[in-house]
C-alpha positions as CSV (number, residue, x, y, z in Angstrom):
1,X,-6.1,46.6,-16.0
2,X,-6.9,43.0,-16.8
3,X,-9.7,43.0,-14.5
4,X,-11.4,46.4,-15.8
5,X,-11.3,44.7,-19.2
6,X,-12.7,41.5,-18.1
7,X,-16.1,43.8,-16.0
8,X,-16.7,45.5,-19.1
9,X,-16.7,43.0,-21.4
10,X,-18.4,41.1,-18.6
11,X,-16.3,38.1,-19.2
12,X,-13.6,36.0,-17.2
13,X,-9.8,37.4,-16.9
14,X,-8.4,33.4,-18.1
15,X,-10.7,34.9,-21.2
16,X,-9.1,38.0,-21.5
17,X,-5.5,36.4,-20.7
18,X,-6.3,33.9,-23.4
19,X,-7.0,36.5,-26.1
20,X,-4.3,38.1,-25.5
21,X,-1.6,35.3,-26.6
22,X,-3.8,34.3,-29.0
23,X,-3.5,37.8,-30.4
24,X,0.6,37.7,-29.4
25,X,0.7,34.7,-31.1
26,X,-1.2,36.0,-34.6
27,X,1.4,39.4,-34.7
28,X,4.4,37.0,-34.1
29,X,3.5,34.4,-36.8
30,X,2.6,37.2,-39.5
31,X,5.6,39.1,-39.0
32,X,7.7,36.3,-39.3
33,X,5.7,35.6,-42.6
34,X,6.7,39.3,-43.9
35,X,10.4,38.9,-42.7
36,X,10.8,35.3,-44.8
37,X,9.0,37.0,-47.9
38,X,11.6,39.8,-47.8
39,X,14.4,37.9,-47.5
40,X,13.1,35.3,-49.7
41,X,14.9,35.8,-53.6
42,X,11.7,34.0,-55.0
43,X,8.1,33.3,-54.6
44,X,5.4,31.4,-56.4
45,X,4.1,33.3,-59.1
46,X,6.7,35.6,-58.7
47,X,5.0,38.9,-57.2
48,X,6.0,39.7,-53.6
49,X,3.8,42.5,-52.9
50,X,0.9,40.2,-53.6
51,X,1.6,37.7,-50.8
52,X,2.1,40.7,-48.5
53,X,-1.0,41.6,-49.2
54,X,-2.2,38.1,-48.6
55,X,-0.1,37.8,-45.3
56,X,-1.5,41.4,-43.9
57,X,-5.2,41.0,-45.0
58,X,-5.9,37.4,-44.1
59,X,-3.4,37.6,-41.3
60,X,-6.7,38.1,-39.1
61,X,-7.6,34.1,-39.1
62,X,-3.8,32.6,-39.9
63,X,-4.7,32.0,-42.9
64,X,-2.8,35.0,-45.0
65,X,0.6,33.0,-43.2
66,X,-0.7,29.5,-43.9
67,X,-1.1,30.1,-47.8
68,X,1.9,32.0,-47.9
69,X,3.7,29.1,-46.1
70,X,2.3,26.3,-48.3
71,X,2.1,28.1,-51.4
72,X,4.1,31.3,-51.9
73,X,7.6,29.8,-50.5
74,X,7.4,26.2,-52.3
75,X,9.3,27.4,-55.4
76,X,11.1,24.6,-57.2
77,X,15.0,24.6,-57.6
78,X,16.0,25.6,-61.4
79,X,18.5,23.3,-62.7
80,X,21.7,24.9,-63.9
81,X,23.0,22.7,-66.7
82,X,26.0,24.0,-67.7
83,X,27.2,21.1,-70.4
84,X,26.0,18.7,-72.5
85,X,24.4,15.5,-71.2
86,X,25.9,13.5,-73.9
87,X,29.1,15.0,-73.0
88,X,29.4,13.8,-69.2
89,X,30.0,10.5,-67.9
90,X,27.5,8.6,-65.9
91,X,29.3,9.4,-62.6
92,X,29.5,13.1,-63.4
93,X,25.8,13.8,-64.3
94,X,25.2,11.8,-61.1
95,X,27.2,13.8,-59.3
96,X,25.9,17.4,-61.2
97,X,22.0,15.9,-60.3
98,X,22.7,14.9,-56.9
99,X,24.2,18.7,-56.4
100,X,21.3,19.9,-58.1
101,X,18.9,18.3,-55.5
102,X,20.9,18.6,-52.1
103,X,23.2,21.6,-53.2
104,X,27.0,21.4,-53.5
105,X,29.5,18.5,-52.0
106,X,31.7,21.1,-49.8
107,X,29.2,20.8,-46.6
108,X,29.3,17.4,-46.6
């Protein structure tokens, strides 16, 4: 089947072979895109469906996955302050900000 490919496109089967992972590779990386937005709680600028769109549309050229990867998912951490600042000690809002940044102590 290769080979009938290759004779009417008049080119090499290595050629053909090569287009086809690249092509494997392009449906892989954008459907792993779409799974991570879907399970994803938040995106940049909030709107989902948008960077589905982005992800299907400029899926083509990688880029749809690349944008979505260096954009869409980079959504900053909200701090959840709970109680006063002036009513901690030092070693407590440590503590509460070095949570904040690396997520709770009970991993650890």
């Amino acid at each position: 089947m290769v080979e009938s490919i290759a004779d009417a496109l008049s080119v090499s089967t290595t050629v053909i072979w090569g287009l086809f992972v690249l092509l494997t590779v392009q449906v892989a990386v954008q459907f792993w895109a779409l799974v991570d937005l879907a399970r994803r709680p938040r995106v940049r600028f909030g709107m989902k469906w948008i960077w589905a769109l982005v992800i299907i549309f400029l899926g083509n050229s990688f880029i749809g996955p690349i944008l979505y990867v260096a954009i869409g998912r980079n959504v900053p951490e909200e701090i959840d302050v709970k109680v006063s600042p002036s009513r901690t000690t030092s070693g407590e809002r440590t503590r509460r900000a070095v949570d904040a940044l690396y997520g709770d102590g009970e991993g650890r």
